[in-house]
N, C-alpha and C positions, 0 to 999 in steps of 0.2 A: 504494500500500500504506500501510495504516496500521496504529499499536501502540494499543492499547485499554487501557483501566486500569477494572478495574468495583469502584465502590467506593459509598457512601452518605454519606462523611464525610470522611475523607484528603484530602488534598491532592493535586492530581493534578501525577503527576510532565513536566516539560518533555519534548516529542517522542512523549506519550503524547495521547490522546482519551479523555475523560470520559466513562463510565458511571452513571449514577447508579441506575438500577433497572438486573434481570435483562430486565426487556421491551427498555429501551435498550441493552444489550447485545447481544441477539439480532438485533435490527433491525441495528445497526452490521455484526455478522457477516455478515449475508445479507446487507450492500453490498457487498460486495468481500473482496479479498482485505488479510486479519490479519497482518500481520510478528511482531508481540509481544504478547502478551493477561495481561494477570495481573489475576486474581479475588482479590476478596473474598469469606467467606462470607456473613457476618452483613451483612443491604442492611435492617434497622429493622422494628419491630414489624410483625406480620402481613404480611410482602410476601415475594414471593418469594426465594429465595437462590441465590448464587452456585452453587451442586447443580444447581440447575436449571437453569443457564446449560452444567454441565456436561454434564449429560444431554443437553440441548439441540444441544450441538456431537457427542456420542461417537454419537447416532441419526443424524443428518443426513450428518455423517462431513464438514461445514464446517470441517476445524481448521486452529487458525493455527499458524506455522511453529515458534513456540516459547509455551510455559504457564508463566505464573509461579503460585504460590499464595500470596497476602501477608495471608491472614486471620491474625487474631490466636487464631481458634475451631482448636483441635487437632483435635478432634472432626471439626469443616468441612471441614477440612484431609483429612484422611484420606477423607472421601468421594467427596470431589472428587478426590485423587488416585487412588483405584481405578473410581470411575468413568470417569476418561478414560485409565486406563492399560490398561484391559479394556478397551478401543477403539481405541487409538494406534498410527496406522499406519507405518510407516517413512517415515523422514524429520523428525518430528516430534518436536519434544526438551518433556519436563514435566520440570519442573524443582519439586521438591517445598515449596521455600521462596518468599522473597521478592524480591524485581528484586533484583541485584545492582549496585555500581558499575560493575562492566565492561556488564550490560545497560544500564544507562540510557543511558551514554554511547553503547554503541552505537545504540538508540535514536534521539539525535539525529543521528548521523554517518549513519544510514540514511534518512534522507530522510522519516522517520513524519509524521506529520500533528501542530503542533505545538500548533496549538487545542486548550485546556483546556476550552471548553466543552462541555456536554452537547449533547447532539441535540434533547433537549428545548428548550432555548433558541436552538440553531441553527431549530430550525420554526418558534418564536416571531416567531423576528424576521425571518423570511422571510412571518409572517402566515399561517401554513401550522397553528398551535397552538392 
């Protein structure tokens, strides 16, 4: 299991995996099974967003055990929470803000994947990019 962080710019937090687009997200999700996921909205000019990540998990019905939302966008924020909460199936905690101290820590104490790197440069240097 691993905790996902999808962001375009932040710094990714320790015991988390690096998203840097909505595509690299999606992919991450369909490997396996998600412990902790927390989106961003706003992923830079013209590209897809965190929404779409969301949509992407509430169809598929892919969700991880726990949602954070840590965009800075109010707006984002709110989409993305009614999108996945008109989805959210029991067992499944959103959580309408950002990783909290007690998440991160547990985070690490969970065994999450602690690689910061993207997937993108995971395929790079496997030659696979």
């Amino acid at each position: 299991m691993i905790h996902l962080y999808l962001d375009d710019f932040r710094h990714c937090p320790e015991g988390f995996m690096l998203a840097r687009t909505a595509e690299e997200c999606i992919v991450l999700l369909q490997s396996g099974e998600i412990g902790m996921l927390s989106l961003d909205y706003d992923l830079g000019w013209n590209e897809p967003t965190g929404y779409e990540v969301a949509s992407w998990i509430a169809d598929s019905g892919r969700f991880p055990r726990e949602i954070y939302l840590h965009t800075s966008s109010e707006a984002g924020r709110q989409q993305m929470y009614k999108r996945l909460s008109d989805a959210l199936p029991t067992g499944v905690t959103l959580h309408g803000g950002p990783l909290t101290d007690e998440a991160l820590k547990k985070a690490l104490e969970t065994g999450g994947d602690s690689s910061t790197a993207s997937i993108a440069n995971s395929e790079a240097a496997a030659g696979e990019g």
